[in-house]
ZARO-262069 format. One line per field, with one value per residue (C-alpha): residue in one letter; y negated, z, x. Coordinates in steps of 0.5 Angstrom, whole numbers, plus 500, padded with zeros to 3 digits. Layout:
REM ZARO-262069
r	c(a ...)
Y	c(Y ...)
Z	c(Z ...)
X	c(X ...)
END
This chain:
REM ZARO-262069
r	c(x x x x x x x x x x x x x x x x x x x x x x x x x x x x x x x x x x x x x x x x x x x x x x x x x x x x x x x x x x x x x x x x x x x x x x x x x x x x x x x x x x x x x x x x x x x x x x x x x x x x x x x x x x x x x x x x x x x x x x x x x x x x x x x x x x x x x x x x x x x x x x x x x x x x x x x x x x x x x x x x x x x x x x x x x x x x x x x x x x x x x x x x x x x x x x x x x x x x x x x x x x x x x x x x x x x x x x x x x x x x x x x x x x x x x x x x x x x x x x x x x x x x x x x x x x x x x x x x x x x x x x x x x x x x x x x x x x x x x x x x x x x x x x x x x x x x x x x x x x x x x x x x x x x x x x x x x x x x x x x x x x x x x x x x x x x x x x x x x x x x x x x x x x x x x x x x x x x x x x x x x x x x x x x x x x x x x x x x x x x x x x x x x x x x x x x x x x x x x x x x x x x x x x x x x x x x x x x x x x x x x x x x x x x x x x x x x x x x x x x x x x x x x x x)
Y	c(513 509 511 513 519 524 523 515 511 506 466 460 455 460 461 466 467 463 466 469 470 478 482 485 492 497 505 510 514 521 523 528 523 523 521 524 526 528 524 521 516 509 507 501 498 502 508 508 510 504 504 499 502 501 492 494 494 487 481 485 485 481 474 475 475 469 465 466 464 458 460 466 463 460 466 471 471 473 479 482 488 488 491 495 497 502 501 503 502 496 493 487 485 488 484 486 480 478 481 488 489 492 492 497 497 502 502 503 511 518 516 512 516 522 522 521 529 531 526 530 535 529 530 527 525 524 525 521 523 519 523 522 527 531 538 541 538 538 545 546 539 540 548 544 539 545 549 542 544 539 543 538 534 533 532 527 529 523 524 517 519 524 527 533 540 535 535 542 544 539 540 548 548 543 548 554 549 546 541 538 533 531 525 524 516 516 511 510 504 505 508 502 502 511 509 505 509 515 511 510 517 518 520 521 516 517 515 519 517 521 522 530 530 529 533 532 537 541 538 531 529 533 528 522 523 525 518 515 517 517 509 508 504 502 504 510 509 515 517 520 521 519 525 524 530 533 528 525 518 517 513 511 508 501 502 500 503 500 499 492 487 488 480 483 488 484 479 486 487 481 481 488 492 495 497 496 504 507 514 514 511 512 507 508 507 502 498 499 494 489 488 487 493 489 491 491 497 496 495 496 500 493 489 495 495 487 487 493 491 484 487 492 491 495 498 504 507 515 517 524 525 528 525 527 522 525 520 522 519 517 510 506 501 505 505 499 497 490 488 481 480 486 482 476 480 482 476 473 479 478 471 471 476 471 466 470 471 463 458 458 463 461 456 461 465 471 469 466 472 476 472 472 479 481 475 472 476 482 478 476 483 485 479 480 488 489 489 482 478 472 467 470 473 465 462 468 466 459 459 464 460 453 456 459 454 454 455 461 463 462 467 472 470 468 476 478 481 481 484 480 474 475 476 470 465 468 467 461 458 462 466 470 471 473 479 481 481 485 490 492 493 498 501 502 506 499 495)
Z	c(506 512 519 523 519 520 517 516 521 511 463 467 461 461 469 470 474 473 470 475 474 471 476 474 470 473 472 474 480 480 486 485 483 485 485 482 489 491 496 495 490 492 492 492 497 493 492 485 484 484 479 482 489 495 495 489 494 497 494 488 490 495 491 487 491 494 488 488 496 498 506 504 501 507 511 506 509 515 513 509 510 510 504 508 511 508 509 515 519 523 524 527 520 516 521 524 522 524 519 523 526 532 533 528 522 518 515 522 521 521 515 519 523 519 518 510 510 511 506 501 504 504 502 496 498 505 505 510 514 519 522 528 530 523 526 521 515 517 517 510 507 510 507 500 501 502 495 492 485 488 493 497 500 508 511 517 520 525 530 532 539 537 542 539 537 531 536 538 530 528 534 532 524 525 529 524 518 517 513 518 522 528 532 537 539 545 544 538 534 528 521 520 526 524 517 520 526 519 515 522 521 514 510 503 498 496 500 498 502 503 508 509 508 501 496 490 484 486 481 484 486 481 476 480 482 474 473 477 475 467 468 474 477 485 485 480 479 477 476 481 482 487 489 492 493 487 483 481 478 474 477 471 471 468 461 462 455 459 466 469 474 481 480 474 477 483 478 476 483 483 477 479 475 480 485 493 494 497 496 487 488 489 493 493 500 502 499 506 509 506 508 515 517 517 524 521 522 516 508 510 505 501 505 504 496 495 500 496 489 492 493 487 482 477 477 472 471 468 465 469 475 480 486 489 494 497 499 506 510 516 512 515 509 510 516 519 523 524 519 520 523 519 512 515 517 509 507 511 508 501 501 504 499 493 497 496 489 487 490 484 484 490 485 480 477 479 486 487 483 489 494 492 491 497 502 502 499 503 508 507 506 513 518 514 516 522 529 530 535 530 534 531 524 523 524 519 514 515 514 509 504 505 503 497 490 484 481 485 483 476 475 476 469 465 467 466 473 473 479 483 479 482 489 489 486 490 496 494 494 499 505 504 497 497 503 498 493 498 499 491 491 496 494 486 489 487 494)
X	c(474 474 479 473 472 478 485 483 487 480 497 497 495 488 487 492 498 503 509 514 521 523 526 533 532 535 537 533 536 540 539 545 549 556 563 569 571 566 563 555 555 554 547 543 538 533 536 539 546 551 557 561 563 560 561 556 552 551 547 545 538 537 540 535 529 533 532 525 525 529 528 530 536 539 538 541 549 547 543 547 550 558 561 566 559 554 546 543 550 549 542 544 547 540 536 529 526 518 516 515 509 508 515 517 522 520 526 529 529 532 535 539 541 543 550 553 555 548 544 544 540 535 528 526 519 516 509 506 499 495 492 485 481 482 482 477 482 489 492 488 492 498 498 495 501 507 504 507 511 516 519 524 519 518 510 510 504 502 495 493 490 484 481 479 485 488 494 495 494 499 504 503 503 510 513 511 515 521 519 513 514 508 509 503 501 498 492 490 491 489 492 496 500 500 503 509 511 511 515 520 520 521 528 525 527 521 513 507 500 495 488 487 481 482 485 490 494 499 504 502 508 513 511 510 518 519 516 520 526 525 523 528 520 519 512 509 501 497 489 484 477 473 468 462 456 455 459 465 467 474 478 483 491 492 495 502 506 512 514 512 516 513 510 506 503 501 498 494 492 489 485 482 487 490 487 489 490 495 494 494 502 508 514 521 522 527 521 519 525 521 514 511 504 499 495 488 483 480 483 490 491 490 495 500 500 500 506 510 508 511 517 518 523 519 513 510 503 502 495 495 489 492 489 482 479 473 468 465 459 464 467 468 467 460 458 457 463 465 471 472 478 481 479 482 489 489 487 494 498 496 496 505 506 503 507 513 513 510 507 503 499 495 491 491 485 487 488 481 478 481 478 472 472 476 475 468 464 466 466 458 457 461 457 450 450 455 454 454 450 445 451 456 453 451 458 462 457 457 465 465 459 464 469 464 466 462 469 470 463 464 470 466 461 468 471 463 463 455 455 458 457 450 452 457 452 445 451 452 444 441 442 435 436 443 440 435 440 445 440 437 445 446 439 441 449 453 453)
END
């Protein structure tokens, strides 16, 4: 559900994607691995063990992103960490980069700050929490997220100026559990901006994120590690459920046999095949490092999962339902909130992660497949029912149905998406009908 409500801070030659150069395969990470003298095992910028030494560390990951970006070629020698140097010990050298909103470089964390005798005492999973006025769910989830089969895991809990108790509960249970951590932002802005400062705060290899008004398996985070380890994969995909009052509908994992490039998983996002949560994966998280928070107040959780699937090496997918969403009334995708400038955000991040990968996609099926989705008729349905004054609703739908193409359109047909072929095309011919169209949808539960 949306932020308003408690814990939510909300082949080319056939039109597809154009093929992306494959990522190097890797081995999956041991955590416990060591060298002979006993001394933590040189690691990669992801976190998996190295067998080369400490100057196995530079270059590896970042050339190859260099290939796919010529800009990031030419800076690529002065961001680079020294070899002499392990990670995390210079950030001049890592660089801040612009591409860290609000100021934050998540992966400027305690995990920097911890000395290398203690960083095998490092959690494995950080689960991050974004909490606003989330008292009535926030004990209970913490308490849920402690019963984890996956014992070595820390909680950062992070309240986002609630107004009710969610503060003193969290301030409390963090002080009655080691592994809880509770930050307070003094205002609120919004879950993307509570998400980065958790993720500031994070040390695990691993990022879970979950809305504490939801619920998940006790054994949830034991296999999606075992996942990622067993298939050495950035990002582990799972099912879940969306529950509503009195029913539940599957939310299925893609069908992946095998573990996919992160450009392909992308291409998968795009099509609708993956969907743009957070909370049915999880990501290695130096893949933090790599990806600016996009500040929008809505369909955030989009932007972040374009962005990291960009960033990843390699991405796997497991049949096991372990995530339960709850679906509740105060969504802000249902209850009517202004979403223009949020789409308009994600739209931005979605399209520099495509551009990162190639410039191609961008005149891809797929890609326009996404916008139409995601962009315009979102964006349609947002000004036709959000608080806007008639001046303002008419320019959005004005600019919108411009960008509005019968190509655009006739994607929806050719992927036999009637719903929104009909929303697309009715958009397309008439304001009036589309209303009409919009409003049998949301009658029928489908809008």
């Amino acid at each position: 559900m949306g932020w308003t409500g408690p814990c939510r801070a909300g082949s080319e030659a056939a039109g597809g994607l154009p093929a992306v150069a494959a990522r190097g395969d890797r081995p999956a990470a041991r955590g416990g691995d060591r060298t002979d003298r006993g001394r933590p095992a040189a690691r990669d910028r992801r976190g998996r063990t190295l067998q080369g030494g400490a100057h196995a560390r530079c270059g590896r990951h970042q050339g190859r992103h260099d290939r796919l970006d010529p800009a990031r070629r030419r800076g690529a020698r002065a961001s680079r960490p020294r070899c002499d140097q392990p990670p995390g010990t210079d950030s001049a050298a890592r660089g801040r980069g612009p591409g860290f909103a609000f100021g934050v470089n998540p992966f400027d964390s305690k995990a920097d700050r911890v000395s290398e005798a203690d960083a095998t005492e490092w959690p494995v999973v950080s689960v991050i929490v974004p909490a606003y006025n989330a008292a009535e769910f926030l004990e209970g989830a913490i308490d849920r997220l402690l019963r984890q089969t996956l014992s070595n895991i820390e909680i950062i809990v992070v309240d986002d100026g609630s107004t009710d108790a969610t503060a003193a509960i969290g301030a409390r249970v963090a002080g009655a559990h080691a592994s809880v951590h509770f930050f307070q932002q003094e205002r609120n802005g919004g879950v993307a901006l509570a998400r980065s400062r958790a993720v500031a705060e994070s040390r695990g290899e691993f990022l879970w994120f979950v809305d504490c008004d939801d619920d998940w398996a006790e054994s949830a985070l034991d296999k999606l590690v075992t996942a990622a380890r067993s298939t050495g994969a950035d990002v582990v995909i799972c099912g879940a459920e969306y529950v509503y009052p009195g029913q539940r509908r599957a939310l299925a994992a893609p069908a992946l046999p095998q573990p996919i490039t992160g450009a392909a998983a992308f291409g998968l996002l795009l099509d609708g095949d993956i969907t743009g949560h957070l909370w049915n994966k999880l990501f290695r998280r130096a893949l933090a490092s790599e990806i600016e928070f996009t500040p929008a107040r809505v369909h955030s959780d989009l932007a972040m999962v374009a962005q990291l699937l960009a960033a990843s090496d390699r991405v796997a997918a497991i049949s096991d339902t372990l995530y339960f969403y709850v679906v509740r009334g105060g969504s802000i995708i249902r209850s009517g909130s202004r979403r223009a400038e949020s789409l308009l955000l994600v739209e931005q991040a979605v399209t520099t992660a495509a551009i990162t990968l190639d410039t191609r996609i961008i005149g891809s099926n797929s890609y326009g497949y996404f916008r139409l989705r995601y962009v315009l008729l979102s964006g349609l349905k947002d000004a036709l029912s959000g608080p806007y004054d008639a001046e303002e609703r008419d320019e959005i739908v004005a600019e919108l149905r411009s960008r509005l193409t019968w190509r655009l359109v006739l994607l929806a047909a050719r992927r036999r998406d009637w719903k929104r072929l009909a929303l697309a095309a009715t958009a397309k011919v008439s304001v009036g009908l589309h209303r009409r169209v919009l409003r049998l949808a949301a009658e029928q539960g489908t809008a």
